[in-house]
BAROPA-527174 format. One record per residue: x, y, z of N, C-alpha, C in turn. Coordinates in pm, whole numbers, padded with zeros to 5 digits, always signed. Example, Ala and Ser with C-alpha at 12.3 -4.5 7.8 and 13.67 -1.06 7.14 Angstrom:
// BAROPA-527174
+01319-00569+00780+01230-00450+00780+01320-00330+00780
+01285-00225+00708+01367-00106+00714+01290+00003+00787
// end
This chain:
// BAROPA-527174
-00665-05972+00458-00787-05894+00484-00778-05760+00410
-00913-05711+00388-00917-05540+00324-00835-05466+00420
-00768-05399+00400-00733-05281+00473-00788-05163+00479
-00827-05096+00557-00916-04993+00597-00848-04848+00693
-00898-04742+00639-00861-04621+00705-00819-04637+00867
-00923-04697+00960-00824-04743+01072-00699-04785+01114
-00692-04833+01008-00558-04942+01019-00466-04851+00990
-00492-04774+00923-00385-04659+00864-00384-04573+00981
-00457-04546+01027-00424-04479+01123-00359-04528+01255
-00420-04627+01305-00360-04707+01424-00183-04720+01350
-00168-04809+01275-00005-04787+01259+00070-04650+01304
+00000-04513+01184+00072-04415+01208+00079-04373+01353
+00019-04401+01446+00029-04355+01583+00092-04429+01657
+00125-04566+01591+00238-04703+01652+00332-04636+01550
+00342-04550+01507+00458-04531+01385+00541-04684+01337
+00431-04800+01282+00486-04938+01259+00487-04863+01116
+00584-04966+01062+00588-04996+00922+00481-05040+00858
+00412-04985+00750+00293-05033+00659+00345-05137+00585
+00246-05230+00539+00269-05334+00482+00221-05311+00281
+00268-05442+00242+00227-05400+00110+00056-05404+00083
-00016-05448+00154-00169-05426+00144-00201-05306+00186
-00132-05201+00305-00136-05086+00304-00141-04955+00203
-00021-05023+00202+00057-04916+00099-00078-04939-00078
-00070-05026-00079-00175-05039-00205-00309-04939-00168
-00408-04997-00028-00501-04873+00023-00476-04744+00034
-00343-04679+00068-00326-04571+00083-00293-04475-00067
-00249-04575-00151-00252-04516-00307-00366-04482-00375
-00484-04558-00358-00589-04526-00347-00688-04418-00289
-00635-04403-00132-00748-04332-00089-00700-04186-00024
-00787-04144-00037-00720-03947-00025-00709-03904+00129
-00823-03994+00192-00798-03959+00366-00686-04002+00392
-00634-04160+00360-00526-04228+00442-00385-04089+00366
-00344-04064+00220-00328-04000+00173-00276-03880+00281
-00354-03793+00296-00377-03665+00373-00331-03728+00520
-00336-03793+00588-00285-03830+00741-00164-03899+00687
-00095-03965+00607+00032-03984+00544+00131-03855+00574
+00047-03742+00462+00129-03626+00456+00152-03570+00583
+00047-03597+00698+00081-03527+00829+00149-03594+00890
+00162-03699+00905+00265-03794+00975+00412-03787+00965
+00475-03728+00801+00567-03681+00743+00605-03528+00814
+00495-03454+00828+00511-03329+00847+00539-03372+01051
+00488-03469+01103+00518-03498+01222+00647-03513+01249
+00691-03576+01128+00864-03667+01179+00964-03590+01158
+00933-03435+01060+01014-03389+01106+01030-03191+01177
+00909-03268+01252+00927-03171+01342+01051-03218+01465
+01017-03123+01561+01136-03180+01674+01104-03281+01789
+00990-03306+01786+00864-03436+01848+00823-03396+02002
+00881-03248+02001+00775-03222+02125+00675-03203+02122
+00621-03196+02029+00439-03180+01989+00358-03296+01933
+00449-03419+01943+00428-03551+01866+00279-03589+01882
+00282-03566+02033+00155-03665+02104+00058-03548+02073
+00056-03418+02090-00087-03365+02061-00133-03335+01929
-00035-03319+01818-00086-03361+01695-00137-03528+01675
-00057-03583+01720-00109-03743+01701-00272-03729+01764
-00306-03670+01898-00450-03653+01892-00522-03602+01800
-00493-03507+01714-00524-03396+01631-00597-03563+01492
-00475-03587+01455-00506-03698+01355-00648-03786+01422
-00666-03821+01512-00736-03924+01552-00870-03790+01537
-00860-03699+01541-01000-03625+01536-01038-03584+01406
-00902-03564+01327-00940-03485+01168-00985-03657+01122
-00905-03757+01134-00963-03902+01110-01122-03920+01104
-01190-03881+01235-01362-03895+01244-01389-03820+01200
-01375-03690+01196-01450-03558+01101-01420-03597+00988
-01358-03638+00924-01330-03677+00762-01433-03788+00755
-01423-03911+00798-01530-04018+00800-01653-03974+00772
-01701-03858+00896-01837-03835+00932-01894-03758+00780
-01787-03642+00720-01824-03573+00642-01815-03688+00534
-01756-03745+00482-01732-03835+00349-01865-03918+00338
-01916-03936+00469-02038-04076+00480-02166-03967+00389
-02142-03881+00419-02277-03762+00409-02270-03698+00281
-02164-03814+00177-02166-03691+00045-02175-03872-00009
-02251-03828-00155-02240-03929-00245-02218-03874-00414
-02190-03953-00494-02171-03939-00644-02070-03828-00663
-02079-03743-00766-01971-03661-00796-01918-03539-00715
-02025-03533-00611-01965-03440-00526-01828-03548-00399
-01842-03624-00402-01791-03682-00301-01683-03750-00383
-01638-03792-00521-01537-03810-00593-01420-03633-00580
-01546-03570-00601-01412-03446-00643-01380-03425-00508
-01415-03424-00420-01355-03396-00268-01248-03478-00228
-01282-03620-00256-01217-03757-00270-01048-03741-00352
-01018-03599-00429-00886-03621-00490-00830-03527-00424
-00660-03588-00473-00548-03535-00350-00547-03393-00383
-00510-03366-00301-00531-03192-00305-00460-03111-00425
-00296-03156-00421-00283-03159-00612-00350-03083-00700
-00444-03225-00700-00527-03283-00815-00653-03158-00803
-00734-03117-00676-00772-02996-00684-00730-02891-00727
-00631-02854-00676-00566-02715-00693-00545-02687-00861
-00556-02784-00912-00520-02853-01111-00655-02785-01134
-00730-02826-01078-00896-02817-01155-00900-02715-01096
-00956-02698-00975-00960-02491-00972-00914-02412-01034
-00744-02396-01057-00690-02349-01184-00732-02330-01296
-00768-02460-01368-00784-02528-01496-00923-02435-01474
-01025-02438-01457-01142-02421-01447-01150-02268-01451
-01068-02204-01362-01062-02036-01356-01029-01971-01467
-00936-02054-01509-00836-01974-01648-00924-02029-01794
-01017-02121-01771-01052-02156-01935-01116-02093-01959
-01184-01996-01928-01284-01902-02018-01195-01768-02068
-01055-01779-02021-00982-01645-02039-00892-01752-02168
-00853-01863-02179-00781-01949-02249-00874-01912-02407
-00995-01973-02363-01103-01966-02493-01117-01855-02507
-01107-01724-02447-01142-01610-02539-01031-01539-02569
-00926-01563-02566-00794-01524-02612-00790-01677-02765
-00825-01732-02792-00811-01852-02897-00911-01813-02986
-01006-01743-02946-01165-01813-03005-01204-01621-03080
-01168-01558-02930-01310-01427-02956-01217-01298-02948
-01098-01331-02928-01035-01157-02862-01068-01075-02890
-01011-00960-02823-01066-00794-02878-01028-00785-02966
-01069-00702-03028-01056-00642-03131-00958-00535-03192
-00914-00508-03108-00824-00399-03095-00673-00490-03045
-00679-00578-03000-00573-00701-02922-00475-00624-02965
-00401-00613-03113-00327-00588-03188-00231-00421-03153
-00309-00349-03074-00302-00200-03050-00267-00221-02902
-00314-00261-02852-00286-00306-02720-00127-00316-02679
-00111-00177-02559+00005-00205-02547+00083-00319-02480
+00160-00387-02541+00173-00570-02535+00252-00552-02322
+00335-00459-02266+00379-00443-02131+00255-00494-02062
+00149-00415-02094+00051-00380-01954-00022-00480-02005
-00044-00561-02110-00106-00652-02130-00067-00792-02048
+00059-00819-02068+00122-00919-02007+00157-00893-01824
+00195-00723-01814+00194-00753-01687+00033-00773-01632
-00091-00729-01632-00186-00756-01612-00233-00912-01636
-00213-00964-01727-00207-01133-01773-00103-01194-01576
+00059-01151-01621+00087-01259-01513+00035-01233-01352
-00046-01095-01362-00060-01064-01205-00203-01138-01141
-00278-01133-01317-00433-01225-01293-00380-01395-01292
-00230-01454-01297-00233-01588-01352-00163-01622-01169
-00078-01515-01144-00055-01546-01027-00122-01551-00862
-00231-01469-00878-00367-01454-00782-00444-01567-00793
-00471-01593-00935-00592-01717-00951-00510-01874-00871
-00373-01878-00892-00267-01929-00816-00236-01945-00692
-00264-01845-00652-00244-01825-00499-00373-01813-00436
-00467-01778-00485-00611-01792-00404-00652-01904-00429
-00651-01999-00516-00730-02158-00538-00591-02220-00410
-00494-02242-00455-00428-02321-00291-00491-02259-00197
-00465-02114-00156-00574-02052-00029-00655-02143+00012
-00777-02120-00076-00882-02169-00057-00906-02367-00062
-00846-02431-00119-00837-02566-00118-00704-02628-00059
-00685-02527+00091-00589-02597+00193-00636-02693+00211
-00527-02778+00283-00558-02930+00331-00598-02961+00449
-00670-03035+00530-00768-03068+00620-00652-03039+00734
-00581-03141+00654-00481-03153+00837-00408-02988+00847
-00424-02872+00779-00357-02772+00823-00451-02649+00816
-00450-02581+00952-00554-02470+00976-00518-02373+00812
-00642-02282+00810-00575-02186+00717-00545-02104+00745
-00433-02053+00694-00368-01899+00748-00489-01784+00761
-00446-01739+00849-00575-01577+00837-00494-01472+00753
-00388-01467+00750-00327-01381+00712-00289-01384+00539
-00256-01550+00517-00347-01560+00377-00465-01570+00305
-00543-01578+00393-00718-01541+00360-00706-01419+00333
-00675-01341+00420-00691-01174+00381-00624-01122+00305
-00477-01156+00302-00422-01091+00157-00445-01155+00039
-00538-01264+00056-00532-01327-00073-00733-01239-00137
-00820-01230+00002-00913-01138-00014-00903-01040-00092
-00785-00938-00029-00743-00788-00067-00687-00777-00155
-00622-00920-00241-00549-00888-00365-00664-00933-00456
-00769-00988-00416-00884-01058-00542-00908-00886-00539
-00985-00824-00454-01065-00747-00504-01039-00597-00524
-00861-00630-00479-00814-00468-00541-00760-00478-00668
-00678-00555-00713-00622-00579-00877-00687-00537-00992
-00848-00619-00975-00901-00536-01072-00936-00399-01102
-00956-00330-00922-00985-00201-00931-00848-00078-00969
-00755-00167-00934-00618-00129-00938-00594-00086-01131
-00617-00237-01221-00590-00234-01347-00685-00139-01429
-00833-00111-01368-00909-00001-01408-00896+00131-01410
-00858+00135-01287-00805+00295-01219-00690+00330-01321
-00624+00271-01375-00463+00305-01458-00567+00296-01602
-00637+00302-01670-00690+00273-01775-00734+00432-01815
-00755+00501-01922-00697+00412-02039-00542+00439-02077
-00526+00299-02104-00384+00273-02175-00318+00333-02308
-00442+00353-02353-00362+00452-02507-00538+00483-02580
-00512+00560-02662-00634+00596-02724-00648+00570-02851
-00808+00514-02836-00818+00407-02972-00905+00458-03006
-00992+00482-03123-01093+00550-03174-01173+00374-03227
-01297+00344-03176-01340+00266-03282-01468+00270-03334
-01522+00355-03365-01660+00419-03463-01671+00331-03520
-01590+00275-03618-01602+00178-03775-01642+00056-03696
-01618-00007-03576-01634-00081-03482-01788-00123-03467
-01833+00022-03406-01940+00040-03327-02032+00158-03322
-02095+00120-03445-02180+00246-03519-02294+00320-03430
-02324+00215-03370-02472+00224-03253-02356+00255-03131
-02379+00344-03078-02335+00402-02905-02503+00360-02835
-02391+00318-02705-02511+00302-02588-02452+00323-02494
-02583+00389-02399-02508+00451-02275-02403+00379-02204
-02368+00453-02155-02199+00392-02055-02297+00286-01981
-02371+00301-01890-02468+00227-01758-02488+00079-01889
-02530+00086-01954-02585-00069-02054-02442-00130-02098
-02328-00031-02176-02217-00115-02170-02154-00182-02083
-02178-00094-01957-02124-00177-01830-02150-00280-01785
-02315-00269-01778-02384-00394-01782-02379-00518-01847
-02365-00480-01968-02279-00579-02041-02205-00701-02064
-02106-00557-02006-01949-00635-01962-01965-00730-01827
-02024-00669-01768-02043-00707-01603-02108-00887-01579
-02212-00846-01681-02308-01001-01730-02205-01095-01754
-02124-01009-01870-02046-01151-01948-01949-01158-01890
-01886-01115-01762-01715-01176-01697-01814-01233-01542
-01930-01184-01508-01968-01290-01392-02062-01455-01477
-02122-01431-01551-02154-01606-01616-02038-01663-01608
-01932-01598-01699-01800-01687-01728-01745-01744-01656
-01759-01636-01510-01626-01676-01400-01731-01783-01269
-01884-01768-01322-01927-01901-01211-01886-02019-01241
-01858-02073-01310-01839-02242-01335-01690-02251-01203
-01600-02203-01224-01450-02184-01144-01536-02172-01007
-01637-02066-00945-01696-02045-00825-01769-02177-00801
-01846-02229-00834-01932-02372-00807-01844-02480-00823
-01726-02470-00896-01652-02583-00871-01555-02585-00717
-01503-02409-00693-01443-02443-00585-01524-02479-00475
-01658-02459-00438-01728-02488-00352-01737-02637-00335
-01759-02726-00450-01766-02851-00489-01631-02930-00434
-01508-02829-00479-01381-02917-00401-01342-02883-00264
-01439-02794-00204-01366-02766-00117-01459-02840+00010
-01293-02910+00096-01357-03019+00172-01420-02995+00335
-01384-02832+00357-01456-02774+00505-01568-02710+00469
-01671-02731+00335-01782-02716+00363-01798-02521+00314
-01696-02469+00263-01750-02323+00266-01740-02254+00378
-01720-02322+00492-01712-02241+00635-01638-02122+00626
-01732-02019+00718-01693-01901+00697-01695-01784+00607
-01692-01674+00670-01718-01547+00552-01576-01489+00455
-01509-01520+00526-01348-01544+00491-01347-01617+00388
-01367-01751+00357-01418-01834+00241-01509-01752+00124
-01558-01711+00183-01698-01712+00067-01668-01574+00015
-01577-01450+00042-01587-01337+00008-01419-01384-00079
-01335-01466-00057-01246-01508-00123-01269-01598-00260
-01360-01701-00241-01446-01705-00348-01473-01647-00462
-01572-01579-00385-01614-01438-00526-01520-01351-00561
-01425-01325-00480-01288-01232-00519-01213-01309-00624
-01179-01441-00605-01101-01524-00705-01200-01572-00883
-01331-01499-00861-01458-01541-00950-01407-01408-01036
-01444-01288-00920-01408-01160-00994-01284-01147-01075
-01167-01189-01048-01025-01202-01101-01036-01302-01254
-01094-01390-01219-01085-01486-01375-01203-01372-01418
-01340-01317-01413-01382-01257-01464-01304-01215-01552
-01263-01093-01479-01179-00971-01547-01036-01021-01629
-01016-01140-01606-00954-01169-01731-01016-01164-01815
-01083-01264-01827-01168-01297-01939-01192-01136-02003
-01251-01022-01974-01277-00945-02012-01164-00833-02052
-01062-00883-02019-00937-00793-02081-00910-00854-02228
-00958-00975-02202-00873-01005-02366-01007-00982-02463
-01171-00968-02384-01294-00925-02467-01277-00785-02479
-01293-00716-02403-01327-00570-02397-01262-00439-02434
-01255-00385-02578-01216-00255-02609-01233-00135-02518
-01329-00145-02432-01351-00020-02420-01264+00038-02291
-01192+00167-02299-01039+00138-02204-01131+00265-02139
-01200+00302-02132-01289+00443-02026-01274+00375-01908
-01210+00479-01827-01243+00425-01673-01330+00397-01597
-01429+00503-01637-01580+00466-01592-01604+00334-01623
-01609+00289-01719-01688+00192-01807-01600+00052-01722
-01471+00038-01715-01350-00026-01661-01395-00054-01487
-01426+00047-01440-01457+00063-01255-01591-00042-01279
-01717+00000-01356-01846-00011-01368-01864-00188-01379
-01832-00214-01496-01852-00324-01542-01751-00430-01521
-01617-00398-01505-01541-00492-01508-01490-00501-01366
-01424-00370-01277-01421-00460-01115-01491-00521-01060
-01638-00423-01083-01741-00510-01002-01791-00643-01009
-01716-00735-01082-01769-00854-01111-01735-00951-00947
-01618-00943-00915-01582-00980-00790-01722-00980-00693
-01749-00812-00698-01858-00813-00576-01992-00791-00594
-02067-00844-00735-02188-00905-00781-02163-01057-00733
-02048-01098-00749-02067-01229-00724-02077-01263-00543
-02035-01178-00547-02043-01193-00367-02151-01193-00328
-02273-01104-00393-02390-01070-00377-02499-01182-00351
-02459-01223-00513-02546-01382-00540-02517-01463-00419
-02369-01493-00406-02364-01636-00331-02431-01586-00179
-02408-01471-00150-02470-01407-00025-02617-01394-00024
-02706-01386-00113-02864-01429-00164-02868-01577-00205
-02769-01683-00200-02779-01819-00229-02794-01875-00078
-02700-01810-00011-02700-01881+00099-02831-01849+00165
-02855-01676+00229-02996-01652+00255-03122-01757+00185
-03110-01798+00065-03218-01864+00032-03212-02021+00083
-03083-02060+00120-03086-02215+00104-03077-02199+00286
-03093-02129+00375-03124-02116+00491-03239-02078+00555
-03346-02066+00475-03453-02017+00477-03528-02101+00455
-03468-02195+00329-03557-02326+00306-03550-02444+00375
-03407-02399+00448-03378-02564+00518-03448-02481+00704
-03458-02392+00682-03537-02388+00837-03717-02427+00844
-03736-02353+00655-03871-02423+00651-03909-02574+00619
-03803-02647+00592-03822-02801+00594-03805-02833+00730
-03730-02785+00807-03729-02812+00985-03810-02822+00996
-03891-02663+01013-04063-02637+01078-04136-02750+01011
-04158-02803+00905-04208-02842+00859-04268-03029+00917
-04110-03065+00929-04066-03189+00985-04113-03161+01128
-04068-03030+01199-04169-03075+01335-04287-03069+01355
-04334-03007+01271-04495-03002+01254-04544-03131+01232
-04490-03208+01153-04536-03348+01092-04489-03444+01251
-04376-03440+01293-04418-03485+01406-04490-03508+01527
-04531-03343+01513-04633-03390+01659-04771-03422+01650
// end
């Protein structure tokens, strides 16, 4: 017979041995997968908590079902891979617009750039984007830390203000550069435009992998903090201009423009789904 997520589960709570038709379903599928890994994390605890995590499974089991039934096509594939395999693509996704403009477009000045603060700024943006995508694409069967939500919050959206505040790094003259001056407020703007476009694709994808739905403000301000961070890469390896003003203006704030939007995304997509409610009860009566 097919073997099916039940079955995977009923064993693990008989803790029987899986069979080889099991074991084939469970290579396959990311729920059985994910209650695997907790079952492991069960055996070696000290098993006084056996039986109320074993309830725990039988509930993350139906909430997984219920949510999986309610997604179709590519949103419900990328949710569908092992967590891994997320944490790969959040990564992958955060860092390629800083990959391509270090290959493709760099500053201009790259060369003058003192190479310390370059690299320590490089591994401190490679290690955040690191530690906030696991953050944020924990695994079902394990609550998320609060305490890594928030330092992983407080490190998205102080770093950049942190690497601005220390700026400028050395003094570069570039006239021959940039014959036309424009006010500080339009350069900022600028900058600001081009590290939040860059850094949404990484923001709509983590939303896309992530399998509790966005729940919470904790989520969503971590989000845009980890949006703001690949931003401001991206814009260290674009942006000459080392003024602090210009640095505070255009380049921290990318973090919390983006917060803005998704915080006017949600307002809008709650507004519309209360007016399709009204709407639907109106048509009923």
């Amino acid at each position: 017979m097919n073997w099916t997520c039940d079955e995977t589960r009923r064993h693990l709570l008989r803790q029987d041995e899986l069979s080889e038709a099991a074991l084939e379903h469970v290579a396959q599928c990311a729920v059985c997968q994910e209650m695997m890994e907790l079952s492991t994390a069960i055996e070696l605890d000290s098993g006084s908590n056996a039986n109320a995590v074993a309830i725990d499974v039988t509930s993350l089991f139906g909430k997984t079902q219920l949510q999986l039934s309610r997604e179709r096509g590519l949103l419900a594939w990328l949710r569908s891979r092992k967590t891994p395999l997320r944490i790969v693509l959040g990564v992958s996704v955060a860092l390629a617009p800083a990959v391509a403009q270090l290959a493709f477009a760099r500053r201009i000045d790259l060369g003058d750039y003192p190479l310390p603060r370059l690299l320590l700024a490089a591994a401190l943006y490679l290690v955040l984007v690191d530690f906030a995508t696991k953050t944020l694409l924990w695994p079902l069967y394990r609550p998320r830390s609060s305490w890594a939500l928030w330092l992983a919050i407080i490190a998205s959206f102080s770093l950049p203000i942190v690497v601005a505040a220390l700026a400028p790094a050395y003094a570069q003259q570039l006239k021959s550069h940039a014959p036309i001056q424009r006010s500080v407020l339009y350069q900022a703007w600028v900058c600001l435009r081009y590290g939040t476009l860059l850094s949404l694709p990484a923001v709509l994808l983590l939303f896309a992998l992530d399998r509790q739905f966005a729940q919470g403000r904790r989520f969503l301000m971590l989000a845009a903090g980890l949006g703001g961070v690949a931003g401001n890469f991206v814009l260290l390896l674009h942006c000459p201009n080392e003024q602090p003003t210009h640095q505070l203006l255009g380049h921290a704030t990318v973090g919390l423009l983006l917060f803005v939007c998704i915080g006017i995304g949600i307002v809008i997509a709650r507004v519309r789904a209360r007016k399709a409610s009204a709407t639907r009860r109106t048509a009923n009566e």
